[in-house]
Every structure is written in structure tokens, then in C-alpha cells.
N, C-alpha and C positions, 0 to 999 in steps of 0.2 A: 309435523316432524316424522309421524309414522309413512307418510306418504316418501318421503325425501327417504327414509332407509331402504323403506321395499324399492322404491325406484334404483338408490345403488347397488342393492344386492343384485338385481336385477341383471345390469348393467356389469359387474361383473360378474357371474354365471355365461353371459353372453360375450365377454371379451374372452373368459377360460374359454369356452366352445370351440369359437373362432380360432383361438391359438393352438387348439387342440394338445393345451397342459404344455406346449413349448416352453424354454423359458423368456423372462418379457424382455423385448428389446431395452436398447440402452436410451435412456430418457436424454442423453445430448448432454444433460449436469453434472457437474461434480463439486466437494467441496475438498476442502484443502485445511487441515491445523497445521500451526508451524511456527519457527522464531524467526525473530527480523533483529538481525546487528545494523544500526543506524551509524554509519560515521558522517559526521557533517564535516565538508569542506573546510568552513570556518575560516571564510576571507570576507573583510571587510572595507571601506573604505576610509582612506586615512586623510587626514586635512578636517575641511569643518568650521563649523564654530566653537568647537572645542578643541581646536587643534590636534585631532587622535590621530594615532601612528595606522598603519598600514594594518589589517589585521588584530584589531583590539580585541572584541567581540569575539567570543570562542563560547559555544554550545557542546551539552554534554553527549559524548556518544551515548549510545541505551540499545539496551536489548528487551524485546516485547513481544509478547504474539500476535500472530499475524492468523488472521482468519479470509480465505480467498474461497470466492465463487468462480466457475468455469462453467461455458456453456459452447459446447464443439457445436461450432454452425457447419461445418464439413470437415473429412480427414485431418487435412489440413491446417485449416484456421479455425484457432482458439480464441473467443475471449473470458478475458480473467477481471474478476473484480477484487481490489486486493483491498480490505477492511482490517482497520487497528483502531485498538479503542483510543480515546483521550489520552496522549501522555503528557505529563512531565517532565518538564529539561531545564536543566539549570544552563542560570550564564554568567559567566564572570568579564571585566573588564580590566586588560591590564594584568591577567592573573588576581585581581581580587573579584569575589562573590558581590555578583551587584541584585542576584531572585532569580527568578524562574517562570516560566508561561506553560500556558496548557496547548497541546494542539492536535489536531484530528488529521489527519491525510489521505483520504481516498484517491486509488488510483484505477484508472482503467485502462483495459492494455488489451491491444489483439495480439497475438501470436499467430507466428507461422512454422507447423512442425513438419519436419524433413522426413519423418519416417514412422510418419502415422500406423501403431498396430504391433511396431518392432517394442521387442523390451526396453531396448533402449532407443527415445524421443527427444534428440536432443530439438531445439528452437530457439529463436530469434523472434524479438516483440517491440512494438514501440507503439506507446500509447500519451494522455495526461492526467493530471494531476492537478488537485485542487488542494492546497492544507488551508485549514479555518485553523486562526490563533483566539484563543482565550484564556481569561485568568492572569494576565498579565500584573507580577508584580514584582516590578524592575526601580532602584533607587528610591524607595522606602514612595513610591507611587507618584515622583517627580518624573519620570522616563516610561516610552511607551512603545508599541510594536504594531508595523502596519499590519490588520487583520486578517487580508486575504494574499493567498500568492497562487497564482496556477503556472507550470513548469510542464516541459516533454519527459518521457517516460522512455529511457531504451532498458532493454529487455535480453538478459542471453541465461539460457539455464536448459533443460533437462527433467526429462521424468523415467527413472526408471519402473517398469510396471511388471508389479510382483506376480498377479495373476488381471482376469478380466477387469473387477472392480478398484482391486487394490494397489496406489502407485509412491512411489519416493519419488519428493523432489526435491531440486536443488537450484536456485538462481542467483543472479543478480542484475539488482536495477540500478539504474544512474537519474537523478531526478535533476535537469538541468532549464532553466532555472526555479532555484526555491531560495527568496529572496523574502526578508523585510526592511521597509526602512523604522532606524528606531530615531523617536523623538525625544527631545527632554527641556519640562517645562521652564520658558524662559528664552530658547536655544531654536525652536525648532527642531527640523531632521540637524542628527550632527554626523548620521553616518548610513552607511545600506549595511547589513549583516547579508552574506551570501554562503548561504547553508551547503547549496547542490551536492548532496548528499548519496552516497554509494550506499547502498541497502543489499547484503546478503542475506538470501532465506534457505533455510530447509525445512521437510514440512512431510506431512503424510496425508495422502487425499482417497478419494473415496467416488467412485463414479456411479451415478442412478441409473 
């Protein structure tokens, strides 16, 4: 362990040298805090073996923070990894409370910014999307939610940048498609829930 220190002090004395005390370039990263307003779509399909109307199936909008990684492979082009924890979303049927699921949605997105360096950065991005559902407990645990869904990702937003490190941003994504089908013991699928959900963010980021 004492080897492993002296070698990094080492090793930085010798990048100071080299830099001659400049300050260090920009490491390509950035991270990003911020909120995500989730509105979901909330179209579903009607018919069945339940006979459901058009649009039964309605999910809750939500507001949550959003935690995004950025790593500038050139002026240009960005990519962004956009991280939120586990949420909760209630669903009702019909306008009645039938429970709620858990679910995660990671997104990955390139970006391509028009004016790499300018205070203002606005971009265009299109990436996908994976949500993982869990915790499903819908119709007292007779009804069910298909697990996975992966969907495209388009991307239009903005970073206003306060000085070198420090940046405001502001977007919005379109997640097309974010889709389950729900089941219910007995019945089968009785219908597809189609989320495709518009996600405004704004947020405050941070470049290494």
C-alpha cells in the first residue's frame, strides 16, 4: 500500500511538471442533478376478453429526480446516460384504483450540439431505452404487467453554461414506444397499456 502511494504521488508531481501548474484539461465527463415531470400517454387498448373501452388503463404522472452522466466524445457529439431511481406509479381502471408497480428506466442518448463552447448549446439527441417493471400489485395480485419494454428515445433541449465547469439545463424527451401488456388471472392479456411518455427535465450539471 505504501508502494501504491509513493508511486501516485509520484505520478502526480510528474503530470504538475509536465503541465507546468496549467490548469487540467477537461476530462470529457460531466454529471447532471435535476427533475423529470413524467406525463404518460395513457392509451390503451380496448376490446379483449374483458371487453375494455379504449383507454382504460391510465398511470400516474410523477415528478422525480433525474441523475444524468455525459461524456463529450467530441464538440460536437454527446452521450448522456440518463439514471432515476425505482419509482412508483399508481394505476387505476375506469377511473377506479386497481395498485401500483415499481419501475426503473434507463436511458441512453447521443446528442448532437450545434454550438459547442457558445453559452448557449442548444441540441437534438435520439437514443433507447430499456424500463425494467417490478413490484407489481395490481387487482389485489389477480392482474399482471409484462416486465420488460425497450422504446426510442428523441431528445431536444439546451444547456445554458454559466462559466467553464458550470451548466443549466433544460430538455425534453419523447420515449416511443414504452409499452406493457397487462394480464389477469383467468383472462389472459386483456389489454396493452401504451405509456410513450413525454419527460421534461431541468437540472444543474457539473463538467470534470
Amino acid at each position: 500500500m505504501k508502494t501504491i502511494r509513493s508511486a501516485a504521488a509520484l505520478a502526480l508531481v510528474g503530470l504538475a511538471t509536465v503541465s507546468g501548474g496549467a490548469a487540467a484539461q477537461d476530462s470529457g465527463w460531466a454529471f447532471r442533478l435535476g427533475a423529470l415531470d413524467l406525463q404518460p400517454a395513457n392509451k390503451s387498448d380496448g376490446g379483449g376478453p374483458l371487453g375494455l373501452p379504449a383507454d382504460a388503463v391510465h398511470v400516474n404522472s410523477k415528478l422525480m429526480p433525474e441523475y444524468d452522466i455525459f461524456y463529450t466524445i467530441n464538440p460536437n457529439i454527446v452521450a448522456e446516460l440518463v439514471l432515476v431511481l425505482p419509482q412508483k406509479q399508481e394505476v387505476t381502471l375506469r377511473g377506479t384504483d386497481i395498485g401500483s408497480f415499481k419501475h426503473l428506466p434507463p436511458s441512453l442518448v447521443a446528442q448532437y450540439h450545434f454550438l459547442p463552447g457558445q453559452q448557449f448549446d442548444p441540441y437534438l439527441g435520439a437514443g433507447i431505452n430499456f424500463t425494467w417493471i417490478t413490484s407489481v400489485h395490481l387487482l389485489n395480485g389477480a392482474a399482471d404487467l409484462q416486465k420488460t419494454s425497450f422504446g426510442g428515445v428523441l431528445d431536444i433541449g439546451g444547456d445554458y453554461n454559466v462559466d467553464k465547469r458550470w451548466f443549466v439545463n433544460a430538455d425534453v424527451k419523447y420515449i416511443v414506444p414504452l409499452q406493457s401488456d397487462v394480464s389477469v388471472t383467468g383472462y389472459g392479456k386483456v389489454t396493452t397499456a401504451k405509456l410513450d411518455p413525454m419527460l421534461y427535465g431541468i437540472g444543474v450539471g457539473y463538467r470534470f
